[in-house]
C-alpha positions in Angstrom: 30.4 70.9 -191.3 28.6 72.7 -188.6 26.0 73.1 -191.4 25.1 69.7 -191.4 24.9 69.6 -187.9 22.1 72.4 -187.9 20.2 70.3 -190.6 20.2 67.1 -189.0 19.0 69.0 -185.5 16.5 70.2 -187.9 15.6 66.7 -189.1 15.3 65.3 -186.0 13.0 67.9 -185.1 10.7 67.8 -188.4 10.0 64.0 -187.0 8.5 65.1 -184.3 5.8 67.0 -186.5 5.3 69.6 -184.1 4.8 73.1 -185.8 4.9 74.7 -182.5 8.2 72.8 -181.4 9.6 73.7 -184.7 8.8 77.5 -184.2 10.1 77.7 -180.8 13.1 76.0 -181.5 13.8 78.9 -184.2 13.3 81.7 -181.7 16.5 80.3 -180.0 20.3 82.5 -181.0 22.8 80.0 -182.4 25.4 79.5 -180.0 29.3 78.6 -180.3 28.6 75.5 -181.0 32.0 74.3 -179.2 30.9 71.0 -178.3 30.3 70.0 -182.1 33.4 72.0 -183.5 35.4 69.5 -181.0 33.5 66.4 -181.6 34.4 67.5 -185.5 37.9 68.2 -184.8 38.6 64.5 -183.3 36.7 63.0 -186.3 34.3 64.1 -188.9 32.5 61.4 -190.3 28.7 60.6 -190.5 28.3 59.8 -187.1 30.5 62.3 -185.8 27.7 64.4 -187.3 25.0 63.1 -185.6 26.9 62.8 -182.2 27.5 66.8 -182.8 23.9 67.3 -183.6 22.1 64.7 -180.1 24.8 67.2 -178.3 23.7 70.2 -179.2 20.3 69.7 -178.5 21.4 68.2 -175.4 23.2 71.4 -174.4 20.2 73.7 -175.9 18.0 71.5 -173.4 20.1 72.4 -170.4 20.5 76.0 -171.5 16.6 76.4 -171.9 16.2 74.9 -167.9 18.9 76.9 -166.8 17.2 80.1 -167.8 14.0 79.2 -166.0 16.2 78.3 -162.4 18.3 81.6 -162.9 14.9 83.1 -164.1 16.7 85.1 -166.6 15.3 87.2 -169.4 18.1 87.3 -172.1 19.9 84.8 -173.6 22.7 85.3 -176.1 21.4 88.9 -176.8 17.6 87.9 -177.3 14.9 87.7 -175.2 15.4 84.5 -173.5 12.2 81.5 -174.4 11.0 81.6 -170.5 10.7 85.6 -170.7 8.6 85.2 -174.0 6.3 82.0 -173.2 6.3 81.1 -170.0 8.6 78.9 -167.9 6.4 75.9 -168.6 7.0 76.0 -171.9 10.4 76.4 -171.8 10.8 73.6 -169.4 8.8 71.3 -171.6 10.6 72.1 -175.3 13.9 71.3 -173.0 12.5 68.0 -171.6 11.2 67.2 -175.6 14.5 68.0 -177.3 16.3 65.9 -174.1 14.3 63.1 -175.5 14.8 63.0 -178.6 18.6 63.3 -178.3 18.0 60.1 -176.5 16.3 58.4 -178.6 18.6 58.6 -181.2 21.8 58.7 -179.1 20.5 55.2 -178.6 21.2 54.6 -182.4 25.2 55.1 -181.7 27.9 52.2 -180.9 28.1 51.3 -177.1 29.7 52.5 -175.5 28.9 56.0 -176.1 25.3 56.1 -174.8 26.3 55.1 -171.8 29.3 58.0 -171.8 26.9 60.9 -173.1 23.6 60.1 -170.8 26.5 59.6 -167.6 26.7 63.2 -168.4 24.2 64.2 -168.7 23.4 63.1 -165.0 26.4 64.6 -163.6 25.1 68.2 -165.3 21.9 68.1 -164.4 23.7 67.0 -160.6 26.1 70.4 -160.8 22.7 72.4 -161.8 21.8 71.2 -158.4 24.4 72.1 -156.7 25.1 75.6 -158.5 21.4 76.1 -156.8 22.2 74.9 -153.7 25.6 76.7 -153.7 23.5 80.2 -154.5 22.1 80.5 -150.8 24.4 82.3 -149.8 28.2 83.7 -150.7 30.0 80.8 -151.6 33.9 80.7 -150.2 35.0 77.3 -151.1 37.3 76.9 -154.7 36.8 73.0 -154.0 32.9 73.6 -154.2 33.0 76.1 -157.2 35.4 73.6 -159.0 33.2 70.6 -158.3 29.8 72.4 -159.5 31.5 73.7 -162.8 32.9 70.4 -163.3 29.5 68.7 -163.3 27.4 71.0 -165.0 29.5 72.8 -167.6 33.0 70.2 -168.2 31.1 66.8 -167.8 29.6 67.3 -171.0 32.2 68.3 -172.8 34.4 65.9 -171.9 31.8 63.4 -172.9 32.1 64.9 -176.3 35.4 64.3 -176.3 35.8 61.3 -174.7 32.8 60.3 -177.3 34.5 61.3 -180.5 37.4 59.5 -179.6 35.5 56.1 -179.5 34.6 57.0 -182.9 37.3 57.7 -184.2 38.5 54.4 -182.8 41.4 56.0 -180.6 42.4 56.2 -176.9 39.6 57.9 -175.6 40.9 58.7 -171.6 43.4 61.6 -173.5 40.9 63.0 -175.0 38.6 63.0 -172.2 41.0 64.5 -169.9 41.6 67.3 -172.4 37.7 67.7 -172.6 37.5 68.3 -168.9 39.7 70.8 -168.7 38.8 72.4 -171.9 35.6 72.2 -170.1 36.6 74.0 -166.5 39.0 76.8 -168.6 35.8 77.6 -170.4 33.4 78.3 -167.6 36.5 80.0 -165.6 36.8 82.6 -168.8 33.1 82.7 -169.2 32.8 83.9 -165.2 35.7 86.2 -165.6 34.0 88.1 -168.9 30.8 88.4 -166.8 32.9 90.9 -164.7 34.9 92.6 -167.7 32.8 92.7 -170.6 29.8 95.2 -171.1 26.2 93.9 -171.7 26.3 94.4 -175.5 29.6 92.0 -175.8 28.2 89.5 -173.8 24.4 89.2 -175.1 23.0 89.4 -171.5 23.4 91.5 -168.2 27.0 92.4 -167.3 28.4 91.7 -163.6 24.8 89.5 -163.4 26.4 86.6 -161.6 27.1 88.4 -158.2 23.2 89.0 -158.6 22.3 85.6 -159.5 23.7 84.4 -156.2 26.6 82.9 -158.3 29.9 82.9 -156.2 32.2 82.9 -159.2 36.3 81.6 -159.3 36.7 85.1 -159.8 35.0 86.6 -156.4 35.9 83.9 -154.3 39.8 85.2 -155.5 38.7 88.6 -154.4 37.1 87.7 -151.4 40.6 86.0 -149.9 42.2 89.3 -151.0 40.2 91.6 -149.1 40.2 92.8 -145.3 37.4 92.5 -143.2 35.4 95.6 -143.8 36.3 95.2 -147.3 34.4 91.5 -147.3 31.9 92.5 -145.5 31.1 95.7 -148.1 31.5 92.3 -150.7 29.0 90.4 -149.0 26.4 93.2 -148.9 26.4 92.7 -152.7 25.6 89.6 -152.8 22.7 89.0 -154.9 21.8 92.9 -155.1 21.0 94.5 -157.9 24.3 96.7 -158.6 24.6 100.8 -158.8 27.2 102.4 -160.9 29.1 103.2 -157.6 29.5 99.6 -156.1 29.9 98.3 -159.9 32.9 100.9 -159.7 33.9 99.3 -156.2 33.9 96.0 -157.4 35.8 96.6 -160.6 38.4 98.6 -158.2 39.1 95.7 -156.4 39.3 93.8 -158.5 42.0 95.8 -160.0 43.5 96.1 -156.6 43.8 92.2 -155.9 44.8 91.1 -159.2 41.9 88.7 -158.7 41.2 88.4 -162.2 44.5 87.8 -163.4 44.5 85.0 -160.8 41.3 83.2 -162.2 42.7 83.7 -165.9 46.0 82.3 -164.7 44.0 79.1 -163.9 42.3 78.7 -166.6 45.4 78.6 -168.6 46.8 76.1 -166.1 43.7 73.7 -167.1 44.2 74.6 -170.7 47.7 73.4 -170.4 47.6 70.4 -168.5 44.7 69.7 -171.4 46.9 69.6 -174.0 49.4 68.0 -172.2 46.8 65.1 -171.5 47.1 63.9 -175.0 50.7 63.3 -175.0 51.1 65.2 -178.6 50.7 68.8 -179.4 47.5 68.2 -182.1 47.4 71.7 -183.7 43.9 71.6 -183.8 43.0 71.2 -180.6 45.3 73.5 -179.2 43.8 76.3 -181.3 40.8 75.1 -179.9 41.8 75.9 -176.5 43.8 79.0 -176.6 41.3 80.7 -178.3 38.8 79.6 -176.2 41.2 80.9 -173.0 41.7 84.1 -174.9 38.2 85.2 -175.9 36.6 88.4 -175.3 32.8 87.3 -175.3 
């Protein structure tokens, strides 16, 4: 059913009748697409489809602004939109697809609007922060679990949460599990940024430290370290890395068993996700242990 999800993005892009909006959407790598595959998973009818598909271009909106804030040049293995045309016109095909997810988002049953464009607000609120938080090396879990919960699980959960109104069942469950499905996902995503080689993960490895993106996993390495240790930590904060202090870093890391720790949390969320709805649907736990368990 993803399929039809792609076409109707498609369609709603045709009505704009924009050639040029039309090619630059095709330059942009297919992602995941784990928002949809849980919408689909709760329920799969029409509208589920065309929840999946205002989503998606939702998300692809966000991703395209992201890359102009983090200024990066890949994106899922290609050259990232921002790199190839310019940031203004990778800030404007984001603000056009926002739109017209919108527009027809205003097409669904109340009280999903309200629930997706809520959101939508509280992601473009942890984008803030994350930038905010990127001054300098970021100690606080409380901080790093309020920015990720903003700008990567609010969403989700808003799938979630969405699809359940659909589907005409109890949607706080489901939201719940979206949330933490949500927080697990960015946890893992932070943690393969460290372990994962550049060709795995379709951009820069170990590129967060760089960013100025104090990640669950350093801030666990940081509170493992003596002082001459952090301060060797902090003097790599937003660096460019050498094989040596990528060595370092991966040595510690070792060392602390600070990665463990941040994978051990992520399966805490993942649990208490599933636990949320009360019945073990097979599904949806599928969904999240293989999201916990991914390598990329």
């Amino acid at each position: 059913m993803l399929e039809e999800v792609v076409k109707v993005i498609e369609k709603f892009v045709d009505e704009l009748n924009s050639p040029q909006v039309t090619k630059l959407l095709s330059l942009l790598p297919q992602g995941k697409m784990l928002r949809s595959k849980l919408i689909l998973e709760i329920t799969n009818d029409e509208e589920a489809i065309l929840l999946s598909a205002i989503v998606e271009m939702i998300h692809t909106a966000s991703l395209l602004h992201d890359d102009v804030i983090d200024k990066a040049t890949i994106r899922r293995g290609k050259s990232s939109l921002n790199s190839l045309y310019g940031d203004k016109t990778a800030v404007m095909l984001g603000d056009i697809l926002y739109s017209k997810a919108f527009y027809e988002l205003t097409k669904l049953k109340d009280p999903i609007p309200q629930i997706i464009s809520n959101a939508v607000a509280q992601l473009s609120l942890g984008e803030l922060i994350d930038v905010e938080l990127s001054r300098e090396f970021n100690t606080s879990i409380s901080r790093y679990m309020e920015m990720i919960e903003k700008k990567t699980a609010s969403l989700i959960e808003a799938s979630a949460k969405s699809a359940a109104v659909l589907a005409s069942l109890d949607p706080t469950p489901y939201a719940i599990y979206g949330k933490n499905l949500g927080l697990a996902f960015q946890i893992v995503d932070d943690i393969l940024d460290i372990t994962q080689n550049s060709l795995t993960l379709g951009k820069p490895s170990m590129n967060d430290l760089k960013e100025g993106k104090t990640t669950l996993p350093y801030i666990y390495l940081y509170n493992r370290l003596n002082p001459p240790q952090k301060a060797k930590l902090l003097s790599l904060f937003k660096k460019e890395l050498n094989r040596e202090e990528r060595e370092w870093l991966l040595e510690m890391f070792k060392q602390t068993n600070a990665l463990e720790e941040a994978k051990k949390t992520a399966k805490e969320l993942g649990e208490r996700g599933l636990e949320a709805l009360g019945k073990r649907d097979e599904k949806l736990k599928k969904i999240m242990t293989s999201l916990i368990d991914r390598t990329f």
